[in-house]
TILO-739651 format. One line per field, with one value per residue (C-alpha): residue number from 1; x negated, y, z negated; residue in three letters. Coordinates in nm, 2 decimals, padded with zeros to 4 digits. Layout:
seq <- NUM;...
u <- X;...
v <- Y;...
w <- Z;...
type <- ALA;...
REM end
This chain:
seq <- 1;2;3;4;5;6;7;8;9;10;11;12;13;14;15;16;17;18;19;20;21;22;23;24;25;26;27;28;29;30;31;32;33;34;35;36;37;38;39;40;41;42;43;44;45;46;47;48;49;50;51;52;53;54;55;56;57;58;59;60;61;62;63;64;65;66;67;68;69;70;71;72;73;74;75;76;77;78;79;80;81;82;83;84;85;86;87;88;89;90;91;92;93;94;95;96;97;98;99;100;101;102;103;104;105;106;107;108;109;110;111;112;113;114;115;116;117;118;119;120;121;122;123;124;125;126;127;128;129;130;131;132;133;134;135;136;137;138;139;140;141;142;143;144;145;146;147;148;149;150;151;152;153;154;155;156;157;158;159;160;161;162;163;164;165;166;167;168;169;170;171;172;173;174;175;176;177;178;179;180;181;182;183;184;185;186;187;188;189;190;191;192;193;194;195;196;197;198;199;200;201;202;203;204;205;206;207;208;209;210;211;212;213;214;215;216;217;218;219;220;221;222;223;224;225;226;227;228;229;230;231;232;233;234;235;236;237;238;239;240;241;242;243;244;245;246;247;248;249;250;251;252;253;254;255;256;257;258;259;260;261;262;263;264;265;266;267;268;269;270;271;272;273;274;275;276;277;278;279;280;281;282;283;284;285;286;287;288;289;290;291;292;293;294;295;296;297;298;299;300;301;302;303;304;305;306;307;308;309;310;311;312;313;314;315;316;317;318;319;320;321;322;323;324;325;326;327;328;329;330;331;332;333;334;335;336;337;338;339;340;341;342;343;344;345;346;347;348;349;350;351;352;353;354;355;356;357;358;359;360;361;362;363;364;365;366;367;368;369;370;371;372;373;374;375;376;377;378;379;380;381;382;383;384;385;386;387;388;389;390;391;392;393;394;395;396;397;398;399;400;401;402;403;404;405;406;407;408;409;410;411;412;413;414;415;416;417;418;419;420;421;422;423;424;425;426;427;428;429;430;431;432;433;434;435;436;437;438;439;440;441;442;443;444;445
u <- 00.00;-00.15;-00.26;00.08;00.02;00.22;00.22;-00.03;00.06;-00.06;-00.37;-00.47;-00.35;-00.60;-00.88;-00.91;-00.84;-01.15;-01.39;-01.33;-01.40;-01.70;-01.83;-01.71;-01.87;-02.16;-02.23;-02.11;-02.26;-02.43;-02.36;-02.47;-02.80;-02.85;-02.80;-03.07;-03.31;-03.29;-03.14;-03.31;-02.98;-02.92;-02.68;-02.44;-02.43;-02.41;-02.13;-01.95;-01.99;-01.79;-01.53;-01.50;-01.44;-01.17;-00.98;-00.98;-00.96;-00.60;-00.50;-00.60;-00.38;-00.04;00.09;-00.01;00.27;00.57;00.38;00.28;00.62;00.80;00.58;00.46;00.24;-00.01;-00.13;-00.20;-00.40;-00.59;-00.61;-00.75;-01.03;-01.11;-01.15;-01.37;-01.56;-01.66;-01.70;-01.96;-02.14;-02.21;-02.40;-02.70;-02.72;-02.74;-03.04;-03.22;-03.23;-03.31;-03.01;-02.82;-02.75;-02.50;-02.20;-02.21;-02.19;-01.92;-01.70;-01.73;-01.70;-01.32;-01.27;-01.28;-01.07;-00.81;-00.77;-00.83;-00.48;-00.30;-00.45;-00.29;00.06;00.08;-00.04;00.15;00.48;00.36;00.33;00.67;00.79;00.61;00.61;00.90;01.01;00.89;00.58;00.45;00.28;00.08;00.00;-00.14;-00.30;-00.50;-00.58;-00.71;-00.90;-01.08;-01.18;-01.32;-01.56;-01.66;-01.74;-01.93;-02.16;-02.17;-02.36;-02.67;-02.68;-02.63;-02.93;-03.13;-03.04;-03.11;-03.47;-03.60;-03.36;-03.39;-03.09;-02.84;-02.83;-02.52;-02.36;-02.38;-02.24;-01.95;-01.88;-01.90;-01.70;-01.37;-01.45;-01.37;-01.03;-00.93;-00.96;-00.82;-00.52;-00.52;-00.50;-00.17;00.03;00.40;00.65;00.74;01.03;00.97;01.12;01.46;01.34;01.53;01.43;01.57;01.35;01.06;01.07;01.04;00.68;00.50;00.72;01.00;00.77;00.69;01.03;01.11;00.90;00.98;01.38;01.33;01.33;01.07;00.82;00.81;00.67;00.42;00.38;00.23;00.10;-00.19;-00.27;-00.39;-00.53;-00.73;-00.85;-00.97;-01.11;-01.34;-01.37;-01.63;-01.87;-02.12;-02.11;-02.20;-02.50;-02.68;-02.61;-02.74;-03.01;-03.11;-03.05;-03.09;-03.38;-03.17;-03.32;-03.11;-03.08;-02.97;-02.71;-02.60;-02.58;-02.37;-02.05;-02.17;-02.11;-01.82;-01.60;-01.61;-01.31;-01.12;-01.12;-01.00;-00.76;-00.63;-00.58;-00.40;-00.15;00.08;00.10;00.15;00.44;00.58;00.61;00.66;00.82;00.67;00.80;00.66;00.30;00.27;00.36;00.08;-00.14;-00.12;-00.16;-00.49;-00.65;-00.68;-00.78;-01.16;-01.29;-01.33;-01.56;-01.83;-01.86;-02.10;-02.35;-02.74;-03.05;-03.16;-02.99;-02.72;-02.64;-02.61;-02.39;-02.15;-02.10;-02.07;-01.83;-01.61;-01.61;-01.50;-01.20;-01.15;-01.19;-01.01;-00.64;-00.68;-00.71;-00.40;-00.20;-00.29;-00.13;00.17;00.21;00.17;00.46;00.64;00.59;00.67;01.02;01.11;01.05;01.30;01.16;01.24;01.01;00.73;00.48;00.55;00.57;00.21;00.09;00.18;00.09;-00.24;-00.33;-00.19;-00.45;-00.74;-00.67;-00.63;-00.95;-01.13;-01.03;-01.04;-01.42;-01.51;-01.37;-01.54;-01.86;-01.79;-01.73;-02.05;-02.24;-02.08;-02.11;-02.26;-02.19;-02.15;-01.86;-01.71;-01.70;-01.50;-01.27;-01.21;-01.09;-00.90;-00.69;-00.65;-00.52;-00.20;-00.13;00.12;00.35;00.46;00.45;00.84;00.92;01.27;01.32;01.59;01.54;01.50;01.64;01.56;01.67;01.84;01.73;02.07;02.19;01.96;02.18;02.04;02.09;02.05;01.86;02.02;02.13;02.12;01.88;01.54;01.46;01.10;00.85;00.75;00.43;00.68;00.62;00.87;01.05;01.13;01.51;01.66;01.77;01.41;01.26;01.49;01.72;01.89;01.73;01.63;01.52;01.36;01.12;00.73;00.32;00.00;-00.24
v <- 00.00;00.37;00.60;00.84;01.16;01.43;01.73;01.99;02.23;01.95;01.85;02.21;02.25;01.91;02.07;02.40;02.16;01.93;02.25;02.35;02.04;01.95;02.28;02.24;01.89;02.01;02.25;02.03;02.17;02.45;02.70;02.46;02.41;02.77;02.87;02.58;02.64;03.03;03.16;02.91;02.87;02.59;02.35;02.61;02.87;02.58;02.45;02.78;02.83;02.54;02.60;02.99;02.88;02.70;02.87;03.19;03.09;02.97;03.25;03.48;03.28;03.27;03.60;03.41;03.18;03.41;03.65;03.33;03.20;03.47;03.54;03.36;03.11;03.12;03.45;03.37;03.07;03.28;03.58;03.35;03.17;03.54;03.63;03.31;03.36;03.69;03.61;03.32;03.52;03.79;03.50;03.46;03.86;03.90;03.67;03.78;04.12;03.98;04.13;03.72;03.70;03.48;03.65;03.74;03.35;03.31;03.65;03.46;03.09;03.25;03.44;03.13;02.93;03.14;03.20;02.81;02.79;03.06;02.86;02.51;02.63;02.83;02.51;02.24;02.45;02.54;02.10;02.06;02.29;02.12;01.74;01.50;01.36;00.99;01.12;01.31;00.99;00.96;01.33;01.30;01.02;01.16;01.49;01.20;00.97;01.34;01.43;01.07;01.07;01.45;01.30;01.03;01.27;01.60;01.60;01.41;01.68;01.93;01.79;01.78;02.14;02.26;02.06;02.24;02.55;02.67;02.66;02.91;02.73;02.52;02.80;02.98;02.65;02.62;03.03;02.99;02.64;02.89;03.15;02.78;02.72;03.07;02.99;02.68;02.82;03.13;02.86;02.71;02.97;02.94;03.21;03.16;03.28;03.53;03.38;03.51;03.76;03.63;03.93;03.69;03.37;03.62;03.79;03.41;03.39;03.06;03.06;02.95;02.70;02.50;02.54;02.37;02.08;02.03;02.05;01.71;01.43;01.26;01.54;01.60;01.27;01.30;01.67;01.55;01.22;01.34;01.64;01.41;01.15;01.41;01.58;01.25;01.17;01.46;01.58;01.26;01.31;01.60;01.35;01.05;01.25;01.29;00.94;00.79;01.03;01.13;00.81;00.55;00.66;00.65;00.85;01.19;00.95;00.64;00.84;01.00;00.66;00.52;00.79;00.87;00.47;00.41;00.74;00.47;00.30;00.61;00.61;00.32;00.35;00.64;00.43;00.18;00.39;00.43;00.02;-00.04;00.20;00.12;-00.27;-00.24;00.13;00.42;00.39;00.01;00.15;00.47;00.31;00.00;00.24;00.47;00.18;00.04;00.38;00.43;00.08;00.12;00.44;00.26;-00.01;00.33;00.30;-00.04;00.09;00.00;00.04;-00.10;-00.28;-00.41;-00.13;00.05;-00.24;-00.18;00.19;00.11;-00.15;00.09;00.39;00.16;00.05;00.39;00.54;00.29;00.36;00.69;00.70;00.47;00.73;01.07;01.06;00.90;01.12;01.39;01.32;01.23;01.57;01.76;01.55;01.64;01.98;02.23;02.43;02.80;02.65;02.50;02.73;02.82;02.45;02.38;02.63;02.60;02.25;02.32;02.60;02.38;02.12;02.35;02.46;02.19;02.05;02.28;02.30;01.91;01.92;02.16;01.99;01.64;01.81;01.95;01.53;01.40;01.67;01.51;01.17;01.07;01.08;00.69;00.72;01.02;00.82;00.55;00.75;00.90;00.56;00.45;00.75;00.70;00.36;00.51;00.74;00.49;00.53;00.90;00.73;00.75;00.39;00.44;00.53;00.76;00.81;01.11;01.46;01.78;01.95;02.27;02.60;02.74;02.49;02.17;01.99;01.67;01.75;01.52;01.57;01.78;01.56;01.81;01.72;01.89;02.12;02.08;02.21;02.10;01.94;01.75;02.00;02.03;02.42;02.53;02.58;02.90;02.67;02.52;02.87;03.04;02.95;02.65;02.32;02.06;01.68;01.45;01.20;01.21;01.14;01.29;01.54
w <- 00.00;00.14;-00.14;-00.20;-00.06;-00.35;-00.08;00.01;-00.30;-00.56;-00.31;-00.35;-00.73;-00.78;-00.63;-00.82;-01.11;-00.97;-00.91;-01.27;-01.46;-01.32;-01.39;-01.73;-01.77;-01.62;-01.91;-02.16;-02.46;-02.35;-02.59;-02.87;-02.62;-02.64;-02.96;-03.07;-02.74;-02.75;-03.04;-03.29;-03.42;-03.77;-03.81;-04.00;-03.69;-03.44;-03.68;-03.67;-03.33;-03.24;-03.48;-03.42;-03.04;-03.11;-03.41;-03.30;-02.92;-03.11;-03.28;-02.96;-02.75;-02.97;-02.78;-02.44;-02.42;-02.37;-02.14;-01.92;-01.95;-01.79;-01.52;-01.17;-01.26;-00.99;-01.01;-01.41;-01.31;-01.11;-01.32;-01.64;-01.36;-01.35;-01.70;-01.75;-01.49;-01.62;-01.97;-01.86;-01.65;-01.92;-02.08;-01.84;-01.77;-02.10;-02.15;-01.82;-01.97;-02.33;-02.48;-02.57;-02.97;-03.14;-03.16;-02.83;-02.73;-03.03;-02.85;-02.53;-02.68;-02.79;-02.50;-02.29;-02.54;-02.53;-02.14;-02.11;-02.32;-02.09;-01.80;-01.90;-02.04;-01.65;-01.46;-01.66;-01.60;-01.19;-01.16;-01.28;-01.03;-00.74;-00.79;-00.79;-01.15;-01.05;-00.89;-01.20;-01.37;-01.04;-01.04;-01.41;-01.35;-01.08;-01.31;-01.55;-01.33;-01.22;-01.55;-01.66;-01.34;-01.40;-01.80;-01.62;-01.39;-01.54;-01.82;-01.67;-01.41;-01.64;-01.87;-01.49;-01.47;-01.76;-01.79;-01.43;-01.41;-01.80;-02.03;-01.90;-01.54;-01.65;-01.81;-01.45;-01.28;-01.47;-01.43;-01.03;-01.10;-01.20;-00.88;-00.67;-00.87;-00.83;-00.46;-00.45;-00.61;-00.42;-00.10;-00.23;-00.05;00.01;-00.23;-00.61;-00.77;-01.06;-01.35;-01.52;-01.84;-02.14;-02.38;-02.70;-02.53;-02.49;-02.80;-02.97;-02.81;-02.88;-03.23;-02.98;-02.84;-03.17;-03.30;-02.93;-03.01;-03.37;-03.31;-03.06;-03.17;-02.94;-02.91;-03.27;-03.34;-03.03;-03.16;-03.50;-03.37;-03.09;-03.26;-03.57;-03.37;-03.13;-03.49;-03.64;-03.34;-03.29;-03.60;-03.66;-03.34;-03.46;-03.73;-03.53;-03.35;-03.67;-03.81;-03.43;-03.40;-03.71;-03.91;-03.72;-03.46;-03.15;-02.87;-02.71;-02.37;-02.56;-02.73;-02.41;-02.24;-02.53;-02.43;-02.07;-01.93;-02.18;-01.94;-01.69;-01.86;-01.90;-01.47;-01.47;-01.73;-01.52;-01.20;-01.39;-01.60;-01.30;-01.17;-01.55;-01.64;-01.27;-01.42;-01.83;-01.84;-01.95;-02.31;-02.35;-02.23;-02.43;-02.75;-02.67;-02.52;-02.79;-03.03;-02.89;-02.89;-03.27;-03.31;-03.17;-03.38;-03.74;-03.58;-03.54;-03.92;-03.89;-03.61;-03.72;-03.56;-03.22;-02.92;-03.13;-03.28;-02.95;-02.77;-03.06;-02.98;-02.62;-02.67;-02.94;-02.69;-02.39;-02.56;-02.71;-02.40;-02.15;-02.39;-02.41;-02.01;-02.02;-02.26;-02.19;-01.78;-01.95;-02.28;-02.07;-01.78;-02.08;-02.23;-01.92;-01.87;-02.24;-02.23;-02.07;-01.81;-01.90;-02.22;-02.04;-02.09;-02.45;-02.51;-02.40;-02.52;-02.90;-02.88;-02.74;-03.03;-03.28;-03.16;-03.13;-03.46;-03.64;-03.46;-03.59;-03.97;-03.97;-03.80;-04.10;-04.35;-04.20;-04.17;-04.63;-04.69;-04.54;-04.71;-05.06;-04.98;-04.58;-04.22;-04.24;-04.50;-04.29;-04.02;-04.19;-04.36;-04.02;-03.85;-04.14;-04.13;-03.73;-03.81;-04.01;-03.72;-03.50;-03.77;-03.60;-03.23;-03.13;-03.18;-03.01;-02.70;-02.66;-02.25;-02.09;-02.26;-02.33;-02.58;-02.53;-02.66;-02.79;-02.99;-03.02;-02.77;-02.53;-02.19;-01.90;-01.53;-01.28;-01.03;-00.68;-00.44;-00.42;-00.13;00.01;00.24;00.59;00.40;00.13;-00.17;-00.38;-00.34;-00.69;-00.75;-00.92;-01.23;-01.20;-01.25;-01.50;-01.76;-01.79;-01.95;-01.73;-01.82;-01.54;-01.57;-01.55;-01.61;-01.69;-01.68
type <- UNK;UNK;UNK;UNK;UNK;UNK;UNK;UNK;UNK;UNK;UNK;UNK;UNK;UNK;UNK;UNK;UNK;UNK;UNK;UNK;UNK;UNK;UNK;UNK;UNK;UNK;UNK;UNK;UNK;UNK;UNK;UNK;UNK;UNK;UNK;UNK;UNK;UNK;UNK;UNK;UNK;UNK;UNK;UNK;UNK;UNK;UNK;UNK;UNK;UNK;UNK;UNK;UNK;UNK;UNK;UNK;UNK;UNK;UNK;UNK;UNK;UNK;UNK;UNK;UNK;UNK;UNK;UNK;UNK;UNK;UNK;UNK;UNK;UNK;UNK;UNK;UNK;UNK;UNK;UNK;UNK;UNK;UNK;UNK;UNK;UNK;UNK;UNK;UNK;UNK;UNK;UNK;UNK;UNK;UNK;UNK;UNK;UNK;UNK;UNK;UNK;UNK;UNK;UNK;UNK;UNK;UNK;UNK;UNK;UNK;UNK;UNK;UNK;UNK;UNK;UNK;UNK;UNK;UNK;UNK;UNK;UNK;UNK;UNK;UNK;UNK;UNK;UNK;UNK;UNK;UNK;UNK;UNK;UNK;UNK;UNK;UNK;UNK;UNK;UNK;UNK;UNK;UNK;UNK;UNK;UNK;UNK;UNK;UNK;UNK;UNK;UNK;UNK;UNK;UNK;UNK;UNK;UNK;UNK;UNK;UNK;UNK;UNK;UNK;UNK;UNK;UNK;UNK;UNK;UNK;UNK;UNK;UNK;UNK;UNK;UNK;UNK;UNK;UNK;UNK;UNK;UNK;UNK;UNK;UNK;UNK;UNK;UNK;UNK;UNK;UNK;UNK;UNK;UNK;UNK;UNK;UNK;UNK;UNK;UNK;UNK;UNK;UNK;UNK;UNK;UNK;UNK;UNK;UNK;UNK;UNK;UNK;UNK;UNK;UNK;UNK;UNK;UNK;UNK;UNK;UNK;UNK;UNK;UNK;UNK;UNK;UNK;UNK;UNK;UNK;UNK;UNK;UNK;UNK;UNK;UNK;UNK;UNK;UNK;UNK;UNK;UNK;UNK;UNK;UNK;UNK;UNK;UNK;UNK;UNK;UNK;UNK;UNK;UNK;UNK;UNK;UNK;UNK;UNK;UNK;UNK;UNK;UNK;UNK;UNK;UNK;UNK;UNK;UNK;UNK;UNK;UNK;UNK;UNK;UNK;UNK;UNK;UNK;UNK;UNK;UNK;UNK;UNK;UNK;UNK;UNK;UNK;UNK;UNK;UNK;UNK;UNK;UNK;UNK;UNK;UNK;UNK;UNK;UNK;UNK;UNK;UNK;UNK;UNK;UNK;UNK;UNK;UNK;UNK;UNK;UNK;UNK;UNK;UNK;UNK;UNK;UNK;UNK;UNK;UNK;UNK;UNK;UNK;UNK;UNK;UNK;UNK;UNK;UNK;UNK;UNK;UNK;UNK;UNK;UNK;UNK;UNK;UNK;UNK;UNK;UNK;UNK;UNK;UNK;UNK;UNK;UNK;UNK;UNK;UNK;UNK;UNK;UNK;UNK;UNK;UNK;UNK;UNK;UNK;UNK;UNK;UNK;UNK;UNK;UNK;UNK;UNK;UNK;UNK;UNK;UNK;UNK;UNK;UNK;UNK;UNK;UNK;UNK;UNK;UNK;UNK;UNK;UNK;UNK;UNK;UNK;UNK;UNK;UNK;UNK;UNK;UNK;UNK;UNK;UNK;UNK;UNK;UNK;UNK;UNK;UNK;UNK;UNK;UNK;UNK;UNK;UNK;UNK;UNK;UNK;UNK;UNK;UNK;UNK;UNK;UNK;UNK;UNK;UNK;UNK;UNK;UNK;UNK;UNK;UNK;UNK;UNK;UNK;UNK;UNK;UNK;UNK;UNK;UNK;UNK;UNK;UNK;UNK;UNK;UNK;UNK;UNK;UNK;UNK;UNK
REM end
């Protein structure tokens, strides 16, 4: 069977989504890199770093979501490409002229956060408006397969890169990386309907878009479920580095080889989540999926020294990795179809600040407990924790609704036929753009 073709709007969509994640992956770290390299930054700075980027990122992007909401959603992907690719670039000038200090690379560490949140909320609402309900888990699963093979081959390059071109030369990649997604979308073409301004919806901003999620009865549980799970997940890594490294004698390459092979799985868990939910159901595979994902992270707590040791971390991060490429495509069609789509944007984006957030404050707090006790039992404690968190996967299925905004009622799909485009993209309905709550049914990012 031929590879289905989603329409020239996605093809385009997938590319500016492409350009930008390799970049991405490409300087995967870099800021850390630099603040070690140039700045002779300590662990605290590098530890604040990281957490500044994403808290505050958060907090700058709560007034994001009702501004993107009510506005065409292409010209914010490409505004936000903009503003990243600006902020990045100020980081290379800056050290060419010997002017680079910390909080520079914390201002644009947030910067970037926050128009990364602006840039997802716009994009996740602009796919629902273009793809088909029963095409979405193919879409998402193509957005997936993409980042698992930019995880695979980035960073090496990067690490190339950096080693002949000096330690800003990723940094300037992934700036020129957003310049290609701005023109990728910009190459989309075609008309979109400005959305309906609901002065009440607006005025709720991303408030509206968490009391959205926590008045459903799915989402809710998928709400509290991968934000937890994502937290305990990464909250342990800078952790892991120093137990690998610094306890156990690993070598930087052995260390990147141990997550850099495992992404591997994650491609193919993304080519397989669409034959799987097209057999078992999309309900059946996100609850196994999401399952067998928090199964794999406790086994971290046993690595030792040598081949072994590293084979176990390998075999841990392939599992790990191979669910998570299962779930993510279909947690996130699942998402979209849930979600109403004059709430899209708030939706996604209070769900992405929440997770940044809580990320952050959990990575803190992970980083307080190994300094009482060690990163070995931090590491533990972390996959415990992750094997409690199936409890809040939504167990029952209660098919595919959306919840209104007025007054917390299901509603079901729309049943009129789609108009599309001489290339097969879907052409966004009034009731698609404004008002109005819509259900349908869908996959990934």
């Amino acid at each position: 069977m031929g590879r289905r073709s989603l329409g020239r709007r996605f093809g385009w969509l997938w590319a500016s989504y492409a350009f930008s994640t390799f970049g991405t992956r490409i300087a995967f770290d870099a800021f850390p890199l630099i603040a070690v390299l140039v700045l002779h930054a300590g662990p605290a700075q590098v530890s604040v770093l990281a957490a500044a980027g994403l808290a505050v990122g958060a907090a700058v992007a709560v007034p994001l979501g009702p501004w993107v909401e009510f506005r065409r959603k292409r010209p914010v992907m490409v505004a936000m490409d903009l503003v990243r690719f600006a902020a990045l670039m100020s980081v290379p000038v800056a050290y060419v002229f010997g002017w680079l200090s910390f909080v520079q690379l914390v201002v644009v560490s947030v910067v970037v956060g926050a128009a990364g949140i602006a840039f997802r909320a716009a994009s996740g609402a602009y796919l629902k408006a273009i793809v088909r309900p029963e095409n979405l888990v193919t879409a998402s699963g193509r957005f997936e397969a993409t980042t698992w093979t930019a995880t695979v081959v980035g960073p090496p390059v990067g690490g190339v890169a950096i080693g002949i071109l000096g330690p800003v030369a990723t940094v300037v990649a992934d700036a020129f990386s957003y310049l290609l997604s701005a023109a990728g979308i910009r190459a989309i073409g075609g008309t979109e309907p400005r959305p309906e301004r609901v002065v009440r919806a607006e005025r709720g901003g991303v408030l509206e878009g968490w009391r959205y999620v926590l008045g459903h009865p799915t989402l809710r549980l998928l709400f509290f479920n991968t934000v937890l799970v994502n937290a305990l997940i990464m909250a342990p890594a800078p952790l892991l580095l120093v137990l690998m490294v610094g306890d156990l004698g690993f070598a930087p390459w052995q260390y990147g080889l141990a997550f850099a092979v495992p992404c591997l799985g994650g491609l193919a868990g993304s080519r397989l989540a669409g034959p799987v939910v097209a057999r078992f159901g999309e309900h059946r595979v996100m609850l196994v999926s999401g399952v067998l994902r928090v199964c794999w992270p406790v086994g971290l707590a046993f690595i030792g020294p040598g081949a072994w040791g590293l084979v176990l971390v390998m075999v841990v991060e392939v599992g790990l990795i191979t669910s998570v490429g299962v779930f993510n495509p279909v947690f996130a069609a699942h998402r979209l179809t849930r979600s109403a789509t004059d709430r899209v944007a708030r939706v996604l984006a209070a769900w992405t600040v929440t997770g940044n957030a809580v990320t952050a404050a959990v990575t803190a707090l992970w980083g307080l407990l190994a300094a009482l006790t060690s990163a070995r039992a931090a590491i533990a404690l972390a996959g415990v924790l992750l094997l409690a968190t199936p409890l809040l996967l939504p167990w029952r299925d209660r098919g595919s609704q959306a919840v209104g905004g007025g007054g917390g009622r299901d509603v079901t799909a729309r049943g009129e036929p789609e108009d599309r485009d001489q290339d097969g993209d879907r052409e966004p309905q009034d009731g698609d753009e404004r008002g109005g709550d819509v259900a349908a049914t869908l996959h990934e990012r």
